[in-house]
N, C-alpha and C positions, 0 to 999 in steps of 0.2 A: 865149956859150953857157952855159945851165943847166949845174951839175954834177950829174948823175944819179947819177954815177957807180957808176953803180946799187948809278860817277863822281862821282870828286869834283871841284867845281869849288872852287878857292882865293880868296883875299878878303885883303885889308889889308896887307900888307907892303909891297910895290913901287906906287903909284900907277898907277889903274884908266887912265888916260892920261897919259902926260907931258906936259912941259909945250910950250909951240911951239918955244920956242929949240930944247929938248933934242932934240925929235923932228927939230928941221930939219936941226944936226950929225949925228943918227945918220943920216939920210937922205944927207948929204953924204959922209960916211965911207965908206960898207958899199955894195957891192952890194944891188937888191931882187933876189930871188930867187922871180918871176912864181908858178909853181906850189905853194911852198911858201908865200907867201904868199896865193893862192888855197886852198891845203888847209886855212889855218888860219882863214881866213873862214869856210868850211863846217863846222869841228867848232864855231866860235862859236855857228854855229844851231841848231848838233845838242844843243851841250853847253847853253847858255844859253836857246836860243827851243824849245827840245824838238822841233826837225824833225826826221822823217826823213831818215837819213843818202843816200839815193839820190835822195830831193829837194833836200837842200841841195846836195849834188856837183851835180847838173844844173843848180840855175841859178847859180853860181858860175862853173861852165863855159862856162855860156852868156853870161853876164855878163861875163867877160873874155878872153871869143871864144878860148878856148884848144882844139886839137883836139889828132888823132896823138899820139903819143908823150907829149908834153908831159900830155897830157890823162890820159893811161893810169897816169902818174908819179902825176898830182894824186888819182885816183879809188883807186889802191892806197892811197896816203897815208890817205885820210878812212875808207876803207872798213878795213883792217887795222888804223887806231889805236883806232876805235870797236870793233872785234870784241875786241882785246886790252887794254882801258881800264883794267879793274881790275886786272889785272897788271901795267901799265907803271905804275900809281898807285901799288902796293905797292912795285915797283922804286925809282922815283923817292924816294917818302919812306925809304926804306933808305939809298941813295946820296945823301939829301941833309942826313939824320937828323932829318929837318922834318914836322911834319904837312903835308897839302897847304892844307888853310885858314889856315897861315898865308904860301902864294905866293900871287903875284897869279893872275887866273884866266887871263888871258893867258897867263903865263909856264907854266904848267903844261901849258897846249895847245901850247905849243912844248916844252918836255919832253916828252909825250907822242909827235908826230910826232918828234924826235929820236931816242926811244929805241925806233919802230917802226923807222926806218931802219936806225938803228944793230946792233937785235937780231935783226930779220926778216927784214929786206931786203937785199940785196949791195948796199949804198952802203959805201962805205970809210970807215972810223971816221973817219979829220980830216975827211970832206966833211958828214958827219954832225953833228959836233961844230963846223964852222966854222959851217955852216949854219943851225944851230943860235943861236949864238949874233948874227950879223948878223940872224936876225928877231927877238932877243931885242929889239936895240937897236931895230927898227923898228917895233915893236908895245907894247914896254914903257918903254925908251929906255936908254941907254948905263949907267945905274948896274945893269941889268940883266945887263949880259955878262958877269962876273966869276961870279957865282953858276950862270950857264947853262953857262958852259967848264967849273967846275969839278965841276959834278954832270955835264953830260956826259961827261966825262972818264971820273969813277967808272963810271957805265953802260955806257958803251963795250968796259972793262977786262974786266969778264966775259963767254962765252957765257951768250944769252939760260935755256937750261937750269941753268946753276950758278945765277942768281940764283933759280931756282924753288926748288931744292934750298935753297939759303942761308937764304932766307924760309922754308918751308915747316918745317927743321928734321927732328921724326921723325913730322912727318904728313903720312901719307901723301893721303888726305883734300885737303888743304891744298894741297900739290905738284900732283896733278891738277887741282885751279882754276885754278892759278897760271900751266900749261901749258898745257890747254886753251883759257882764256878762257871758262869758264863758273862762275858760280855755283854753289856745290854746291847748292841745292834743285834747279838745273838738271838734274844730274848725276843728284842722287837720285829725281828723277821719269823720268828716260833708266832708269835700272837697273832701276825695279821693272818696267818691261816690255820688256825686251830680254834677250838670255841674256847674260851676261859677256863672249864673245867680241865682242859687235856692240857694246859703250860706247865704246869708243876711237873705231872707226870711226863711231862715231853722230855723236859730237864733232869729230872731224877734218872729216866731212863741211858740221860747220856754217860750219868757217872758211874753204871751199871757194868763190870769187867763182861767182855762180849766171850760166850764160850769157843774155843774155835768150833770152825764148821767145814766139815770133808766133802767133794762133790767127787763123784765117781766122772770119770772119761767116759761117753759113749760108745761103746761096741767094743773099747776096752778090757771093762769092769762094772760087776755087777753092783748095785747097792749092800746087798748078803753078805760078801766080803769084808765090807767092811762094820757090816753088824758084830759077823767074829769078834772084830778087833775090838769090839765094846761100843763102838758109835750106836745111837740112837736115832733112827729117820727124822729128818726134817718134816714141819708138818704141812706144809706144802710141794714145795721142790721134788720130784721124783727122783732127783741125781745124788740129794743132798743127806748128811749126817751129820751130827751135833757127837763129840768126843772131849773131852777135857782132859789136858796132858800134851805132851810132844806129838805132833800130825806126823813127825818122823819116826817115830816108834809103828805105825803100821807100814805094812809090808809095801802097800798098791800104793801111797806114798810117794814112797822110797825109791819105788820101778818106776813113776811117772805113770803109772793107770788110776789114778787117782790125785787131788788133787786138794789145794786148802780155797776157800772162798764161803764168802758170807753168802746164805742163804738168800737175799734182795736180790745180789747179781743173776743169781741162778734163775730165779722167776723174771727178771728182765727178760734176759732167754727163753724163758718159757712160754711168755706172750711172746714174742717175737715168732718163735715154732709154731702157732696155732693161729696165725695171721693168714685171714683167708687169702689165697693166690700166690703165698709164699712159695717159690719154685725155682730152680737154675738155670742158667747151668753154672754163673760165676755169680759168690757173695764174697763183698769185702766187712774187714773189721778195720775201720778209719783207724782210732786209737787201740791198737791192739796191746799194747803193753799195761799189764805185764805175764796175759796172756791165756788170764781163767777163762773171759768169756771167749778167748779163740779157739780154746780145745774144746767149749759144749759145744760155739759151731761147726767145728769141722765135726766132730763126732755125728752133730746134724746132718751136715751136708751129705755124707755117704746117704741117707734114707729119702734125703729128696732128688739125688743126681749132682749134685752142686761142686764146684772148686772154690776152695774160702783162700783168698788174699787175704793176708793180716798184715798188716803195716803201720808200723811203728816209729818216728823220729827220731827215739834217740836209740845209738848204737846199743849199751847196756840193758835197756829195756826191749829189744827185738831180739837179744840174746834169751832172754827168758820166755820170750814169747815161743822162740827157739824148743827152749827145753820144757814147755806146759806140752810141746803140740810133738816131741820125740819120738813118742810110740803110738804114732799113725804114720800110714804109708806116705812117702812124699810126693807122690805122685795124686795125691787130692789135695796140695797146699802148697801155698809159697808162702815166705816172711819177706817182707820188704823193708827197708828202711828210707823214709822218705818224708819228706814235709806236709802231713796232711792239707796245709793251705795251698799246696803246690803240687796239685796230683803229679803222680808218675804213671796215670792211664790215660785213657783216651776219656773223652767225656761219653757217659751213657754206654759204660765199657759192663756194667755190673744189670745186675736184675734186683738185691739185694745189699741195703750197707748200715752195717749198726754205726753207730757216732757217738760212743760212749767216751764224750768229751772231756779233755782237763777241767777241773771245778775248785770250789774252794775246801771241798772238802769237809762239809759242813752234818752230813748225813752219817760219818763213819767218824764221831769223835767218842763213839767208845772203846774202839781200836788205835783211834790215832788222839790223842787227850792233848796233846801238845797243839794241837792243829787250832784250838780256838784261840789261843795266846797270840798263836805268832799272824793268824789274817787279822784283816780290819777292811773295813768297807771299801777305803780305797782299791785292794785288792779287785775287786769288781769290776773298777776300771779301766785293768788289763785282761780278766779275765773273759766277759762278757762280751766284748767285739772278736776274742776269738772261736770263742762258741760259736759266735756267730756266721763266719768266716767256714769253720767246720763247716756244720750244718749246711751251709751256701756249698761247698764241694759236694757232701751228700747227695744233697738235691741234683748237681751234674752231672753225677754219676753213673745216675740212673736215668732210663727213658721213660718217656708219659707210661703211666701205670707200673712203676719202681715202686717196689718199696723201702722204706727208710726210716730207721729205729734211731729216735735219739734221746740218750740217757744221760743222766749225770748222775753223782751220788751227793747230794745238795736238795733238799728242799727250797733254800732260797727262789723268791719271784724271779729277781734279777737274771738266773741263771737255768731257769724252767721254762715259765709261761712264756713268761715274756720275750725270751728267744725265739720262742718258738711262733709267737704273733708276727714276729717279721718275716713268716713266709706262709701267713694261714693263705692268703691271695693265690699260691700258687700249687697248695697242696690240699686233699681230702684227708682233713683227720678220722681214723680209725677209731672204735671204742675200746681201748687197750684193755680197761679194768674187763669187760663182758668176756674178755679171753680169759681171765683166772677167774669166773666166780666164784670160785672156792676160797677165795681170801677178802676174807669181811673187811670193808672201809680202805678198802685200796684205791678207790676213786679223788682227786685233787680237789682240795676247796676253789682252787683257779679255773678248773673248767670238769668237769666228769668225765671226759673223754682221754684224760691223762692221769697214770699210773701213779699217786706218790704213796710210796711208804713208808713207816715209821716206827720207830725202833720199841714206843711205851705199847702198839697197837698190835704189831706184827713181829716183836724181837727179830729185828733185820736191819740192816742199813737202811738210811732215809732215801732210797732208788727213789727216782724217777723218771719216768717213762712217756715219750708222744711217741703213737706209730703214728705214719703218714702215708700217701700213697700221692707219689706225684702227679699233677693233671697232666 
């Protein structure tokens, strides 16, 4: 039996592989330890192949057919190591007095999951630390164990808070990164739009595992259906259900009449649906990949008369857009593949176009935990003149009195408001929040007229929403 008992990456010192003899001894000595050795295969993806953390966990999972418990161990392990990365990084070279480029990059991934056990989790310090070091031996080989017990040791010795404090010193600043697991640009983009009392809670909520959430096809499948299967209604969304466990174990799933998406996207959608003048006969979805919100619109569009172009840039992602939108007739959709900055229509070819643009991804990092690590502000630099580019097609797409929804999943200014001020001149913004008032404090500290949500306020992606209506 398993003992549960309940980024930088490093380069040159210890050899990237050992060698066969050494690996065969340490395989002969040591227990393998199924799930923690599974855990560490997924941060190799994450940390090395830049995969998303809920990608690599699933097919690792699936890969070495592990379920139950076992499974729940492996998904906490990838999912909490990657949310807390810079902080275990900071810990580790403290406790080991080493840069991390000079560990191997293996060995660090196993520090890492050791010192999430050890400081987060109720694993008991020697199972932690034994643990710990038998996948040193497995993964790096035997000359690795001695350096693994002995900085595990150090990390184990303190609570995870005194090492915050330790490192952190008299800033304050510093200490809140160290604890929360966020970046301070993170931190400092949370602050300038939330009151003070709501930052802690903002950040806590990020480290919060997100339940998945079911959204029914329209005209599909009913919500009921998926009551059966044990889902719980979302408490806004009319499409939506909250299920914990495999979204592939239900049936409507399985068939494509149903589908997996965070509750935010859903009510993006939903104000969009209740947008006075909203009408066809053609709506596009600019970034349609990967393809949730193009099945509630085409589900939409049957009830208003509408044909939904979805159009997607890259090949693999219009594939999926493909298979969200399978079981609707084709003859109310096309999928396109095309460069959003570079229509493939005519201009003012549309009556309707959501613009749920590339972002940094700042709103969904309880699903995707790895995603604060790997941006940084620069990031914005590229990100932000495409937005804006977007939104500029949007707007030509449409004739005077269009309408045009544009979303990100980012609270960020950078990639909201202020996108969106480079075309107030030519557009009437809409009161988005007055469309759901069934959802308390959905209104932007940036303007009231725009939709943001927030994961401590509303358990939901950080959506945000401007509808517009061209002059």
């Amino acid at each position: 039996m398993n003992d549960h008992g309940r980024p930088r990456s490093g380069r040159g010192r210890f050899p990237h592989n050992p060698s066969r003899h050494e690996a065969g001894r340490a395989r002969a000595r040591r227990p393998l330890d199924r799930p923690r050795r599974t855990a560490l295969e997924a941060l190799r993806d994450i940390d090395r192949g830049d995969a998303y953390a809920n990608l690599a966990c699933s097919r690792v999972l699936d890969e070495q057919r592990i379920t139950g418990r076992d499974a729940a161990f492996v998904t906490e392990l990838v999912f909490g190591t990657c949310r807390m990365a810079g902080s275990y990084d900071a810990i580790i070279e403290k406790a080991s007095g080493r840069d991390l480029d000079e560990l191997e990059p293996d060995l660090v991934d196993v520090l890492r999951l050791g010192a999430h056990q050890g400081l987060t989790m109720r694993v008991p310090d020697r199972a932690a630390v034994d643990t710990s070091v038998d996948l040193a031996a497995h993964v790096v080989g035997e000359r690795a164990c001695g350096i693994t017990n002995a900085v595990m040791r150090r990390i184990v010795a303190r609570p995870f808070e005194q090492w915050c404090a330790l490192i952190a010193g008299a800033d304050p600043a510093r200490e809140r990164e160290l604890r929360t697991g966020h970046p301070r640009w993170i931190i400092d983009a949370y602050a300038e739009l939330l009151d003070p009392d709501e930052l802690e809670p903002a950040l806590a909520a990020d480290n919060a595992a997100a339940e998945p959430t079911l959204v029914v096809r329209p005209g599909l499948c009913e919500r009921d259906e998926l009551a059966e299967a044990g889902a719980v209604p979302t408490r806004w969304s009319p499409w939506g259900a909250r299920r914990a466990g495999d979204p592939s174990e239900v049936e409507a799933v399985r068939t494509g009449r149903a589908g997996v998406q965070d509750e935010g996207s859903q009510l993006v959608c939903l104000a969009l649906s209740r947008a006075p003048g909203l009408r066809g006969p053609r709506w596009l979805d600019l970034c349609a990949g990967p393809g949730g919100k193009s099945a509630l619109l085409r589900g939409l569009a049957d009830r208003h008369g509408a044909f939904l172009v979805a159009n997607e840039a890259q090949p693999h992602r219009a594939r999926l857009v493909r298979l969200a939108l399978r079981r609707y007739d084709r003859r109310g959709h096309q999928v396109i593949v095309a460069d959003g900055g570079e229509p493939a229509w005519d201009e003012a070819a549309f009556q309707t176009v959501l613009a749920d643009v590339p972002c940094s991804g700042l709103g969904a990092l309880r699903r995707r935990p790895e995603s604060r690590w790997r941006r940084d502000p620069a990031d914005l630099d590229e990100l932000v003149p495409l937005q804006k580019d977007l939104l500029d097609v949007a707007l030509g797409s449409v004739p005077s009195g269009g309408l045009v929804a544009y979303a990100t999943c980012s609270p960020h200014r950078a990639e909201t408001a202020d996108v969106v001020a480079g075309v107030r001149d030519r557009v009437e913004l809409l009161d988005a929040p007055a469309l759901i008032p069934e959802i308390p404090g959905a209104a932007a500290a940036t303007d009231p007229r725009f939709v943001q949500l927030w994961p401590h306020r509303h358990g939901t992606d950080a959506m945000f929403l401007a509808l517009m209506r061209k002059r």
